[in-house]
N, C-alpha and C positions, 0 to 999 in steps of 0.2 A: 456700603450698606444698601444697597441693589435689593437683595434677596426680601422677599415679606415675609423668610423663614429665619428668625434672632441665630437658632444653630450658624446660621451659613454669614452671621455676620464676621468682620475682621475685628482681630485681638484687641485693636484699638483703633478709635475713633472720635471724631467730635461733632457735637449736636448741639444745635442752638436752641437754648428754651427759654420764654419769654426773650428772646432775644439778645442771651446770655451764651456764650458758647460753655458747654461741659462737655469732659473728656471722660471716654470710657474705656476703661482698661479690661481684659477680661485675665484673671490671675493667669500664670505660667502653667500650676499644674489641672488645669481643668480643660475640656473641650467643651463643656456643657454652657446653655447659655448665660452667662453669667458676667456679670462686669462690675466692677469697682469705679464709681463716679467721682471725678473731681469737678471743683469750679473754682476757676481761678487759682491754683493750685491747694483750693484746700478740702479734706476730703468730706464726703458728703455722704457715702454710703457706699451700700451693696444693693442691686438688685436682678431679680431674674425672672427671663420668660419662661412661660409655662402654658402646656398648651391643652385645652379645655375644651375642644373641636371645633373653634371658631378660629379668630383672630386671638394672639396670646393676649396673657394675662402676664402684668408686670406686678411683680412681688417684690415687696421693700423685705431686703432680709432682717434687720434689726425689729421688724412689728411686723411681720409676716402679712401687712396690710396689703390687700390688692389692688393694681389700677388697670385699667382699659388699655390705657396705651403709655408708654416709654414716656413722655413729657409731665404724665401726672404723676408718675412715680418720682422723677424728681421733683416734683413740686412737693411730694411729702417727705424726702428728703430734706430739704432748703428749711423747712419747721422747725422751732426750736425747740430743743426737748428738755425734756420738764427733768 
């Protein structure tokens, strides 16, 4: 995860939030940036960067809600849903 460009990240990965490792899958048939999260192996979501001519935008695919950066997306993720 070198790149600050999400396309150029690897299929899968893991990142510690809050201090938590999640593992990000990105599906088989896509190249786009896109990853399926777990935590602890239980799954958590979808989310994807999107780029806005800044730094991307991380989008919760279930609430199409936007975040800043990768760790607050899981953060809304980890919510429980109503």
């Amino acid at each position: 995860m070198e790149s600050t460009d999400p396309a150029q990240w690897a299929d899968l990965f893991v990142r510690d939030v809050d201090a938590r490792p999640v593992q990000f899958v990105r599906p088989a048939d896509t190249d786009l940036p896109v990853w399926v999260a777990y935590e602890g192996g239980r799954y958590l979501g979808t989310v994807q960067a999107e780029h806005d001519g800044g730094e991307p935008l991380w989008r919760v695919q279930s609430t199409r809600e936007a975040h800043r950066d990768l760790d607050g997306a899981v953060r809304a993720l980890r919510l429980p849903r109503e």
